[in-house]
ROLUM-220152 format. One line per 2 residues: for each residue x, y, z of N, C-alpha, C, O. Coordinates in steps of 0.001 Angstrom, whole numbers, padded with zeros to 6 digits. Layout:
<nodes>
X,Y,Z,X,Y,Z,X,Y,Z,X,Y,Z ~ ...
</nodes>
This chain:
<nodes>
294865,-113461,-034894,294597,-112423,-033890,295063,-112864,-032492,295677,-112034,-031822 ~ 294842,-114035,-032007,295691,-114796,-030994,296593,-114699,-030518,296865,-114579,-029323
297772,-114771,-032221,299028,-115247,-032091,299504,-113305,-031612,300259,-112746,-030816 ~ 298713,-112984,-032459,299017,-110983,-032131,299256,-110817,-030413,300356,-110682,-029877
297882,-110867,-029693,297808,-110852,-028695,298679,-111543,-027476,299010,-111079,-026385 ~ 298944,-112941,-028132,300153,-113369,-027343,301206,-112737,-027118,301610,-112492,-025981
302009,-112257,-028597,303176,-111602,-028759,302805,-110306,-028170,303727,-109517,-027962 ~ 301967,-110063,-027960,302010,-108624,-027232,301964,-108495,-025903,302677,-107726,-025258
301184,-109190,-025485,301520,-109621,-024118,302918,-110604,-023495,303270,-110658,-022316 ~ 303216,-110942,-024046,304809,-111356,-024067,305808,-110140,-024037,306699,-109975,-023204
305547,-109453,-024924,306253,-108144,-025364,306371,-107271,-024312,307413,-106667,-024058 ~ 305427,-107182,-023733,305025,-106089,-022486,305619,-106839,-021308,306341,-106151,-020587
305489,-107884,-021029,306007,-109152,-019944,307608,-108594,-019538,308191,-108144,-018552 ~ 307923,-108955,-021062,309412,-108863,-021460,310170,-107854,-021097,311239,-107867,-020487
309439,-106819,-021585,309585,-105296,-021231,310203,-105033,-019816,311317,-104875,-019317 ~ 308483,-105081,-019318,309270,-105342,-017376,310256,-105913,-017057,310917,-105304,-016216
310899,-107445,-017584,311517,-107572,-017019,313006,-107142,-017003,313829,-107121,-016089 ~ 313099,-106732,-018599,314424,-106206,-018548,314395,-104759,-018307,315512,-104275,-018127
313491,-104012,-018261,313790,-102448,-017117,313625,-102824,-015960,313291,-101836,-015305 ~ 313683,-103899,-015202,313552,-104061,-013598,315122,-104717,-013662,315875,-104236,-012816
315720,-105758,-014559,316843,-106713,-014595,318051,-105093,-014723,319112,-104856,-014145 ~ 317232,-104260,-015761,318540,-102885,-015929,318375,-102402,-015112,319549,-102044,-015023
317883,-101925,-014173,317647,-100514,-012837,318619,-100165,-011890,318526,-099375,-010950 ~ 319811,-101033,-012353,320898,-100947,-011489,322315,-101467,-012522,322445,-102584,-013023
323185,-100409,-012631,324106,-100678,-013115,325122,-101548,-012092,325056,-101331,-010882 ~ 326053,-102527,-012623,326464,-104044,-011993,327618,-103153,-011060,328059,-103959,-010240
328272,-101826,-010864,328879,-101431,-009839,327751,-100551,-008544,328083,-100238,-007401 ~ 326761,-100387,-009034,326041,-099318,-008394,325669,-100026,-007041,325006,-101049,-006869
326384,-099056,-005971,325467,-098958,-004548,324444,-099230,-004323,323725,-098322,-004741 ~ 323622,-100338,-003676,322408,-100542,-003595,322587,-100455,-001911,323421,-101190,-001381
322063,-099858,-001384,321705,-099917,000609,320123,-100990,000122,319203,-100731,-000654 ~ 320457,-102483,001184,319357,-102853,001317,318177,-102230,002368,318595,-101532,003291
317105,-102401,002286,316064,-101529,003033,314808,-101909,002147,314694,-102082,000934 ~ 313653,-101997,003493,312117,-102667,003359,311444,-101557,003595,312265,-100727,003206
310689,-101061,003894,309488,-100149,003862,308258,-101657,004664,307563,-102505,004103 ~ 308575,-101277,006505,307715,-102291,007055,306002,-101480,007373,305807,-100356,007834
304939,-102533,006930,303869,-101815,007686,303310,-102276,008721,302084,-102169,008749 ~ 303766,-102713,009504,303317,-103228,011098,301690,-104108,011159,300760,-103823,010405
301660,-104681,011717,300278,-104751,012291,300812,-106812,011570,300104,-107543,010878 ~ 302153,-107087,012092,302625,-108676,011737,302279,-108825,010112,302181,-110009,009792
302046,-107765,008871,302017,-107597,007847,303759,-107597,006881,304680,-106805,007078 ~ 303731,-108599,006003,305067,-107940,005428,305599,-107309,004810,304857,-107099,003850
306608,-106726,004665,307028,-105507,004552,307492,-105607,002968,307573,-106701,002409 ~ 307772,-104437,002338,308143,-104105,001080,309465,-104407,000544,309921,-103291,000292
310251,-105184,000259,311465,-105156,000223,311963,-104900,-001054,311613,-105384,-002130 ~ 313186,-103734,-000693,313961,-103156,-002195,312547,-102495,-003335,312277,-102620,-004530
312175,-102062,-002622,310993,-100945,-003428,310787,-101818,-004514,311158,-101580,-005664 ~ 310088,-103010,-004076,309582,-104516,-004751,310614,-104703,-006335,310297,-104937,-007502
311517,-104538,-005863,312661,-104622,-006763,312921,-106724,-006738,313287,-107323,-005726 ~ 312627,-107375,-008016,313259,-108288,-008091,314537,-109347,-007875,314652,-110572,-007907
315392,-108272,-007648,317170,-108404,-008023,317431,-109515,-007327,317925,-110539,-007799 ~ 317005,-109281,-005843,317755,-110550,-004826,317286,-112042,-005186,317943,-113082,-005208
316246,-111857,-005398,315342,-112925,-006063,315957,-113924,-006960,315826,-115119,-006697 ~ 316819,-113413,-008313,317096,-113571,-009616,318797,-113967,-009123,319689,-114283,-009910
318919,-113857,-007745,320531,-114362,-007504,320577,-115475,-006516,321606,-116069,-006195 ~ 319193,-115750,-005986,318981,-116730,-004449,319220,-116165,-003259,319483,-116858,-002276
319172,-115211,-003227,319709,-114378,-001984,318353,-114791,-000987,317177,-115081,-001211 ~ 319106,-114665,000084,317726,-115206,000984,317578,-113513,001638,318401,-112599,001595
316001,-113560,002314,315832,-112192,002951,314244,-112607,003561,314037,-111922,004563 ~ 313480,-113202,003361,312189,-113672,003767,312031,-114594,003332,312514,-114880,002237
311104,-115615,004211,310837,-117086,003821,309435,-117171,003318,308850,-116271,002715 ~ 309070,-118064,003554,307419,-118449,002875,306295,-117659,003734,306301,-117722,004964
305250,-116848,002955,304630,-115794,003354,303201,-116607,004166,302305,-116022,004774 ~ 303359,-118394,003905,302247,-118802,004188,302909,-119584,005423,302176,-120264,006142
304167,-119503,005656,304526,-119868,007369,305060,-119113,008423,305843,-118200,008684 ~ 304251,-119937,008921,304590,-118648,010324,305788,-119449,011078,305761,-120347,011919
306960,-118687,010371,308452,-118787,011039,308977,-117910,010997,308752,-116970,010233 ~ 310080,-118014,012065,310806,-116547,012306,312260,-117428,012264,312605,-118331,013027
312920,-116909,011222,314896,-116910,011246,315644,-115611,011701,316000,-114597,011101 ~ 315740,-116034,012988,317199,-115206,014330,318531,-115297,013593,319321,-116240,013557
318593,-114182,013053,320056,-113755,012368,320896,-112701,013266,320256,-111668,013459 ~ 322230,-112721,013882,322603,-112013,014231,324310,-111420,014024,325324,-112108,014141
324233,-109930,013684,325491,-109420,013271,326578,-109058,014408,326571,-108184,015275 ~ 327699,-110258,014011,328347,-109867,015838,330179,-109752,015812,330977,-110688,015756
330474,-108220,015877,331832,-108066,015033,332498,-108380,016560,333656,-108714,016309 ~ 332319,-108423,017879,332641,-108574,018988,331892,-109796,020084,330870,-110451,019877
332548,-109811,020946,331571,-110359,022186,331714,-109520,023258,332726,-108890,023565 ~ 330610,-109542,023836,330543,-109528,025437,329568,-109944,025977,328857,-110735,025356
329177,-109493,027477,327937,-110144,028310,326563,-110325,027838,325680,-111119,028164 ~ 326615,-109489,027085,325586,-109868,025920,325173,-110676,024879,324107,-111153,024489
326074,-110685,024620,326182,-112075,023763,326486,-113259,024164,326035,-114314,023718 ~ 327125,-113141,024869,326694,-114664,026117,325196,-114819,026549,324412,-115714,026233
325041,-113989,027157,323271,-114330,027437,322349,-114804,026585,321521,-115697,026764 ~ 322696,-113695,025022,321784,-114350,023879,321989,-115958,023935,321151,-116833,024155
323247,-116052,023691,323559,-117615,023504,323155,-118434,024659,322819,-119611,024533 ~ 323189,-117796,025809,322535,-118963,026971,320814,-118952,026795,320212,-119988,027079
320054,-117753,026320,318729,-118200,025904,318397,-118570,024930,317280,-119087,024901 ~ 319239,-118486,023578,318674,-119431,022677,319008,-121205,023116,318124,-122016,022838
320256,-121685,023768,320104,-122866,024356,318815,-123375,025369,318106,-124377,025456 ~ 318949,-122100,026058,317255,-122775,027003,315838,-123287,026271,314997,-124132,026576
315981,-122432,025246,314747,-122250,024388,314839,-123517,022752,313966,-123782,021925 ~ 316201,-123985,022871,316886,-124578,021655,316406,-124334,020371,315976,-125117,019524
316579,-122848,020354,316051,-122168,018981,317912,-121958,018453,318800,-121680,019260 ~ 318090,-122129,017268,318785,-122055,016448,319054,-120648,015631,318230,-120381,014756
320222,-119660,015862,320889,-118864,015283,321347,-118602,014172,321906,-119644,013827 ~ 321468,-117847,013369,322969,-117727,012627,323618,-116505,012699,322923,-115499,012554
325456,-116318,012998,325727,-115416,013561,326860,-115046,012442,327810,-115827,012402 ~ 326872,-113865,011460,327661,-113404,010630,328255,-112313,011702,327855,-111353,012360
329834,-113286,011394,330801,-112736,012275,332147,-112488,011180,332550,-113052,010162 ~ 332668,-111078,012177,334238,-111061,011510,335185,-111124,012716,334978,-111135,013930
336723,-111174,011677,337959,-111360,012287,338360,-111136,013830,339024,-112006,014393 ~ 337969,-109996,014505,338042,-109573,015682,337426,-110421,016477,338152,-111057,017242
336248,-110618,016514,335630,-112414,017439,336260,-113053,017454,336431,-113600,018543 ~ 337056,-113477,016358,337794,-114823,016034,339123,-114677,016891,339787,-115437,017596
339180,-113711,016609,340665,-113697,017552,340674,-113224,019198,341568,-113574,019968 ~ 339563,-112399,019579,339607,-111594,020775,338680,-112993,021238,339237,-113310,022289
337656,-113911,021028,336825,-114340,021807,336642,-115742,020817,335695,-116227,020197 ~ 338013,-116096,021010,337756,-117867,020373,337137,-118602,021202,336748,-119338,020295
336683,-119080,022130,335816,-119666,022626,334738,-119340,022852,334116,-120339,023214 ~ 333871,-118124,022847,332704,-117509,022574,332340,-118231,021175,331392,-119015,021179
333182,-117956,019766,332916,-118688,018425,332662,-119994,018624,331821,-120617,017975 ~ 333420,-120513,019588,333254,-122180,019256,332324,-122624,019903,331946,-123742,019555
331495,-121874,021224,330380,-122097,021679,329178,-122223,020510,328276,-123060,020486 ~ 329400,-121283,019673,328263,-120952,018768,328213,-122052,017488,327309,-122249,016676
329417,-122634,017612,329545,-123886,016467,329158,-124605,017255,328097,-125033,016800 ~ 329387,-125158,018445,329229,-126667,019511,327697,-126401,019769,327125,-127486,019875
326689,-125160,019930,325524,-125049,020189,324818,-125519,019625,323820,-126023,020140 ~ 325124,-125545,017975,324275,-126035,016892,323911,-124601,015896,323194,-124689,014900
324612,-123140,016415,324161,-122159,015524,324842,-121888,014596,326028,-122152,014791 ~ 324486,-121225,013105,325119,-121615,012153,326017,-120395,012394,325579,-119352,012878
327611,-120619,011943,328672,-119602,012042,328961,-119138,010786,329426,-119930,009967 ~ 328680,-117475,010354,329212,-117484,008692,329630,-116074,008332,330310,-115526,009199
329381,-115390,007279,330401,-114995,006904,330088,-113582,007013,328974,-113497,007530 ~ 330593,-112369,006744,330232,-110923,007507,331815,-110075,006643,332289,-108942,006562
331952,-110659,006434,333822,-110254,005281,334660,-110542,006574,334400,-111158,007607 ~ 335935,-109757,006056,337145,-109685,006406,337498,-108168,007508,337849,-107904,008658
337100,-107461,006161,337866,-105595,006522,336209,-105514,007107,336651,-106018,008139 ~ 334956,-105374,007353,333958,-104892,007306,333894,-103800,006321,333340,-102909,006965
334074,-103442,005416,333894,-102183,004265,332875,-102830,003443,332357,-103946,003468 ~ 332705,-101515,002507,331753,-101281,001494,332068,-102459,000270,333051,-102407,-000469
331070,-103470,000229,331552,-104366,-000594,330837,-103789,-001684,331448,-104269,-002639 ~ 330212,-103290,-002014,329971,-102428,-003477,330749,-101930,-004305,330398,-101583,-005433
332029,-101821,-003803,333144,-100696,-004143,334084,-101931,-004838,335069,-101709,-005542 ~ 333653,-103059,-004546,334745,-103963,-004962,334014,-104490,-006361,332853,-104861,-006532
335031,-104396,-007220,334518,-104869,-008632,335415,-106227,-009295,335342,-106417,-010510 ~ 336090,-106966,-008601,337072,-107537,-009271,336884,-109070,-008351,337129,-109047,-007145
336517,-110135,-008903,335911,-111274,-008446,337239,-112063,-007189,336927,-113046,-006516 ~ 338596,-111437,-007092,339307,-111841,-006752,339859,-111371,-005656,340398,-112071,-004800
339741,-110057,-005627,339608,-109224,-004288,338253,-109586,-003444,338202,-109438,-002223 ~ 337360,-109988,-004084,336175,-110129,-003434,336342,-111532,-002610,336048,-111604,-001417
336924,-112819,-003483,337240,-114076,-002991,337826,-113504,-002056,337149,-113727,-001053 ~ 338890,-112755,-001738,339930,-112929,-000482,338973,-111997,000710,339287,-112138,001891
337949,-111169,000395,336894,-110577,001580,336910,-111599,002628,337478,-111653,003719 ~ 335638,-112897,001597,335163,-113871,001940,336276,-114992,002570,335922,-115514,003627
337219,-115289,002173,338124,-116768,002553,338775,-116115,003759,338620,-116847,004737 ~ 339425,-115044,004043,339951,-114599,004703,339544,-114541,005899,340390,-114854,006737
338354,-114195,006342,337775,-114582,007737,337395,-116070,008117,337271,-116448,009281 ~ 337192,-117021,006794,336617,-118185,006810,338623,-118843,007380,338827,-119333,008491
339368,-118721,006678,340700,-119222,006918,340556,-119265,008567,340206,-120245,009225 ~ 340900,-118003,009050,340835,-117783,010235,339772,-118367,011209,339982,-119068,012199
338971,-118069,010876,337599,-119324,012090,338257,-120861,011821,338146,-121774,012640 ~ 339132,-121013,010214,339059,-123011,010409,340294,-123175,011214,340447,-124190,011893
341470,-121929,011163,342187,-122367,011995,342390,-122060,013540,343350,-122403,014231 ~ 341228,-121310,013940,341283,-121159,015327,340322,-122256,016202,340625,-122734,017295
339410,-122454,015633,337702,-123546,015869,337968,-124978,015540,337793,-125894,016342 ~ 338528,-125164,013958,338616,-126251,013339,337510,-126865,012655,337300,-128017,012273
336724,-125571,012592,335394,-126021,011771,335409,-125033,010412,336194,-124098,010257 ~ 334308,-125472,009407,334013,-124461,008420,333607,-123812,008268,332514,-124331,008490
333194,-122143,007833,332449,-121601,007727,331181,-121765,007313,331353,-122338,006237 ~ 329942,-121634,007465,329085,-122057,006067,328712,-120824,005416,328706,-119724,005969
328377,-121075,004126,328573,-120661,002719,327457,-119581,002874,326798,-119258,001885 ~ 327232,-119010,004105,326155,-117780,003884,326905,-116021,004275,327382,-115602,005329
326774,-115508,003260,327814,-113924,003367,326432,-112910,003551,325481,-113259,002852 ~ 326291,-112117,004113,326095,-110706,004878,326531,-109918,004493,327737,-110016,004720
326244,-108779,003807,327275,-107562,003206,327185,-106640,004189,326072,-106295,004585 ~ 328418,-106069,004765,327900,-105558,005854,327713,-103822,005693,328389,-102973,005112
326611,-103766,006403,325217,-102684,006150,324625,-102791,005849,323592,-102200,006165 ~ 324738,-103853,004740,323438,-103943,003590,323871,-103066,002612,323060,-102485,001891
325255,-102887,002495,325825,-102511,001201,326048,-103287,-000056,326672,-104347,-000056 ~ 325425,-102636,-001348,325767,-104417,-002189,325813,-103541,-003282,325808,-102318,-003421
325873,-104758,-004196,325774,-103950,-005762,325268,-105703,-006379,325128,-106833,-005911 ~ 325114,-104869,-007923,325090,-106926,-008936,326218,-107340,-008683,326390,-108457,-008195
327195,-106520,-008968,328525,-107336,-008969,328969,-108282,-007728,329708,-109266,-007712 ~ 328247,-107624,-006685,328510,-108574,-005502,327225,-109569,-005130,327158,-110157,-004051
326585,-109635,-005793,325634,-110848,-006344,326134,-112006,-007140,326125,-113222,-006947 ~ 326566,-111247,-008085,326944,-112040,-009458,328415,-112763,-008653,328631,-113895,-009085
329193,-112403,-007829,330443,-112538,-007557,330237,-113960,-006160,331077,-114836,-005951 ~ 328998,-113809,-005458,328470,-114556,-004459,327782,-115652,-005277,327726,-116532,-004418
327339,-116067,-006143,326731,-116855,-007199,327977,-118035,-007782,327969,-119252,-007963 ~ 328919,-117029,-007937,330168,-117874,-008502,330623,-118380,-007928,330944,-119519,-008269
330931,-117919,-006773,331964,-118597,-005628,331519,-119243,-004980,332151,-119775,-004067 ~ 329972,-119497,-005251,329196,-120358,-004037,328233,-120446,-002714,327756,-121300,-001967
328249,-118908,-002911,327772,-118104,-001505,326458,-118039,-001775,326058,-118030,-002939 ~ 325522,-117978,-000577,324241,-117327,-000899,324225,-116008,000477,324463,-116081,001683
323768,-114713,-000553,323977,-113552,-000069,322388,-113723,000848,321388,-114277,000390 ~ 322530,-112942,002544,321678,-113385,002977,321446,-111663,003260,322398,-110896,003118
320199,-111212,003636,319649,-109427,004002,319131,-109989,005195,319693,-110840,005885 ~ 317600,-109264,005479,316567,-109452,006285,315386,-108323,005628,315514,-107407,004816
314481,-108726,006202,313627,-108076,006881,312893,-107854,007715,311796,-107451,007328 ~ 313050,-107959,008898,313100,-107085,009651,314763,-106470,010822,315543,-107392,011058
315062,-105405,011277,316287,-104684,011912,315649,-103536,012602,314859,-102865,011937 ~ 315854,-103238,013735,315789,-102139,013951,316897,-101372,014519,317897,-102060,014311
317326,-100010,015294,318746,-099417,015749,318762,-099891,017193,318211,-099439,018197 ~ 319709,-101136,016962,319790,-101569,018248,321536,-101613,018578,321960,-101908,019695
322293,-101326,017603,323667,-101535,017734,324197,-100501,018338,325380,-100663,018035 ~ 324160,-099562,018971,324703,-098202,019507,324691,-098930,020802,323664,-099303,021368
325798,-099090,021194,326022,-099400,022895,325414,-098613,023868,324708,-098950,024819 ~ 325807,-097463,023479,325019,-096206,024493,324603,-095548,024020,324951,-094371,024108
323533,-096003,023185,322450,-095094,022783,321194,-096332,022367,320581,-096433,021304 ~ 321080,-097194,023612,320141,-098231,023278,318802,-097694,023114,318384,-096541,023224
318191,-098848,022810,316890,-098115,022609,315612,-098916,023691,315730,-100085,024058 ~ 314308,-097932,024119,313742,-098285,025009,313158,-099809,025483,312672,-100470,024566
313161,-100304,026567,312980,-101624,026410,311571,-101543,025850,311352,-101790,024664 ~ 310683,-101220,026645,309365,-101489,025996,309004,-100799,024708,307802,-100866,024451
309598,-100282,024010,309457,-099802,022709,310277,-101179,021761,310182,-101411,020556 ~ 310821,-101690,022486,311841,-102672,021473,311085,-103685,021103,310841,-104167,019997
310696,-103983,022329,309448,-105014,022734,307924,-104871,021788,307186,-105853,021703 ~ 307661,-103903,021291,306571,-103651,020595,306667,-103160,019416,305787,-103017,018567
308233,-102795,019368,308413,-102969,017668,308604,-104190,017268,308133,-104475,016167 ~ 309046,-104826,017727,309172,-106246,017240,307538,-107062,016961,306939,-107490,015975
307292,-106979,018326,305699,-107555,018039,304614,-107502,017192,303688,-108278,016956 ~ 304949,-106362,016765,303912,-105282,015788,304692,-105475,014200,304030,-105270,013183
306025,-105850,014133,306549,-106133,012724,306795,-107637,012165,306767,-108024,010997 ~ 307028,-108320,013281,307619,-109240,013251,305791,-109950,011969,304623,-109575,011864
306900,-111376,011144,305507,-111593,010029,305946,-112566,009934,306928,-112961,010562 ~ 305185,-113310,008950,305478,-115246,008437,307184,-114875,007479,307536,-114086,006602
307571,-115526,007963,308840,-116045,007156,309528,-114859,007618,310292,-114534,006708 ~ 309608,-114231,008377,310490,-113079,008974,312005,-112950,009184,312230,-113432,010295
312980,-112582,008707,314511,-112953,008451,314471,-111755,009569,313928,-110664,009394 ~ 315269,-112248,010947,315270,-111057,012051,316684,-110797,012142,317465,-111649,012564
317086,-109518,011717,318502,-109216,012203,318412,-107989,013436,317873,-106909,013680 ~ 319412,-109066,014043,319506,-108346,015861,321265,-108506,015609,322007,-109154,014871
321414,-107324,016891,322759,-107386,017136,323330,-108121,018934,323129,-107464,019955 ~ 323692,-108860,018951,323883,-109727,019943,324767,-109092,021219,324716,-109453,022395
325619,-108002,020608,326216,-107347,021393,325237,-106176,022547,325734,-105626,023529 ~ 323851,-106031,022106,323216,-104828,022517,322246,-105329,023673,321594,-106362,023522
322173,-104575,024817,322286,-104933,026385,320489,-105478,025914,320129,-106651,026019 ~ 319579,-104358,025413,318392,-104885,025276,317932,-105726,024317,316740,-105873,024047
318869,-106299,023775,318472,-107735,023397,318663,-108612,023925,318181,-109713,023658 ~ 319551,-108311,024972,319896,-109323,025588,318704,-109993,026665,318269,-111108,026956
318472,-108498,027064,317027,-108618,028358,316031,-109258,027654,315611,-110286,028184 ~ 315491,-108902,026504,313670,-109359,025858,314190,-110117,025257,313170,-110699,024889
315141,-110778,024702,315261,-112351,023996,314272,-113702,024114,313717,-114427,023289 ~ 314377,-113634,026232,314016,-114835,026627,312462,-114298,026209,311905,-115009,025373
311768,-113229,026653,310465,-113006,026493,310136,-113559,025133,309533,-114613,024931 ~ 310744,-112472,023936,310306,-112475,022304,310109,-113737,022361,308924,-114055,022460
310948,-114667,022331,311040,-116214,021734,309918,-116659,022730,308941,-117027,022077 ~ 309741,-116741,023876,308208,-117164,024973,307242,-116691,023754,306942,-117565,022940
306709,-115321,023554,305857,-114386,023426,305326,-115360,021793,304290,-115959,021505 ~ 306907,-115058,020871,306529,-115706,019717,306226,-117441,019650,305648,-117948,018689
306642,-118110,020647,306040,-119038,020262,304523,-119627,020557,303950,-120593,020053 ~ 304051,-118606,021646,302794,-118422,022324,302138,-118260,020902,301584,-119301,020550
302045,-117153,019918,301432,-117181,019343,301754,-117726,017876,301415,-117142,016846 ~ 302338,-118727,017921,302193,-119686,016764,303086,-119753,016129,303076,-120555,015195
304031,-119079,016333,305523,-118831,015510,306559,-120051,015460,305814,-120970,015798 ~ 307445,-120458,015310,308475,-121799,015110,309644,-120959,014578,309536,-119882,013992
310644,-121536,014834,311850,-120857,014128,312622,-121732,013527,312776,-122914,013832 ~ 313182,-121051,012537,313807,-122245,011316,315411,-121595,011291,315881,-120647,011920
316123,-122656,010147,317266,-122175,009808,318000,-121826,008369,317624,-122710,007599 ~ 318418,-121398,008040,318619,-120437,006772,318328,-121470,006069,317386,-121481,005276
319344,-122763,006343,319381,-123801,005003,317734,-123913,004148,317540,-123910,002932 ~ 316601,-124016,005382,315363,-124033,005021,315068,-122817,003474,314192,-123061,002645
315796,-121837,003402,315310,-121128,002968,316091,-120834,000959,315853,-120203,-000071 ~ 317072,-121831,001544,317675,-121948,000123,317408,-122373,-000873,317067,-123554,-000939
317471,-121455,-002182,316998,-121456,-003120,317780,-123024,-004326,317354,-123195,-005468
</nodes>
């Protein structure tokens, strides 16, 4: 009667896991996205969908530390992104900045600041497109090498091995394809709409969404280019370390 009960509860185990492992066919569009409930609580990620999990993908750290990882998506520079970078030096909190081709070429010394700072420089593709759409492990290699080529020969440094799909467009296949080649696919949770140049969003609303979402092991994606991040940076990082926060760096979080 034991051995019954085992196998049945195994059975059912099993069950779950391969209708959660099937819920997505290996080309299908996945938009990453959390469902946050505020109050420094963490948020829901991938409608508690397993997937990222089962590939090492990083997206939140340990729910029992209170750290925050500053991720930022930066297809350009300007005065803004200088500033970020002059307050994370004041503060010597540590970055990582998934960048493409256009930085590399319009603002090579902006990049190499961000390698000489100590923040990690990585990967964001080539074209910025829908990497979901790509099904073929070899087109996908040249996404990835192709911006990395370019940063080693303008900087003289390496990329490191962390890719960004950009939007938060993905599929398995671009899991399964980041697994092979070496990559660990990185999300977040937490983002809010801060990338619209002129259509920023309120300072003191920015300021209290953050405060009110921000949680232990918090993966923060900001855009470095956007004027009001630039302003509440120096505060957030004051504010968060006032109340107990530390900030880490991806490697910490690898699986």
């Amino acid at each position: 009667m034991k051995f019954l009960k085992s196998l049945a509860v195994f059975s059912i185990l099993f069950c779950i896991f391969t209708a959660n492992a099937a819920a997505y066919e290996k080309n299908e569009k996945i938009s990453w996205h959390f469902k946050s409930k505020g109050n420094n609580t963490r948020p829901e990620i991938l409608s508690g969908s397993d997937l990222p999990n089962r590939y090492g993908a990083i997206y939140m750290g340990d729910e029992t530390d209170k750290r925050v990882y500053l991720t930022f998506d930066a297809g350009y520079s300007n005065e803004s992104l200088e500033k970020i970078l002059d307050t994370l030096k004041n503060h010597k909190v540590q970055g990582a900045f998934f960048i493409l081709p256009g930085i590399i070429k319009n603002s090579p010394e902006t990049v190499k600041r961000m390698a000489n700072e100590g923040h990690l420089v990585c990967n964001h593709s080539t074209t910025h497109g829908d990497m979901s759409k790509i099904t073929d492990i070899q087109r996908f290699k040249e996404e990835l090498t192709g911006v990395e080529e370019l940063y080693q020969s303008v900087t003289g440094f390496e990329m490191e091995k962390f890719f960004r799909p950009p939007e938060g467009s993905f599929s398995v296949n671009t899991l399964e394809f980041c697994k092979e080649l070496g990559y660990t696919p990185v999300f977040w949770s937490f983002a809010y709409v801060d990338w619209e140049d002129n259509n920023q969003p309120n300072l003191e609303k920015a300021k209290a969404n953050i405060f009110n979402r921000v949680h232990n092991g918090c993966v923060m994606l900001l855009h470095p280019t956007s004027k009001v991040n630039a302003e509440i940076l120096d505060e957030v990082i004051t504010k968060l370390k006032d109340d107990g926060y530390t900030f880490g760096s991806l490697y910490d979080l690898v699986k």
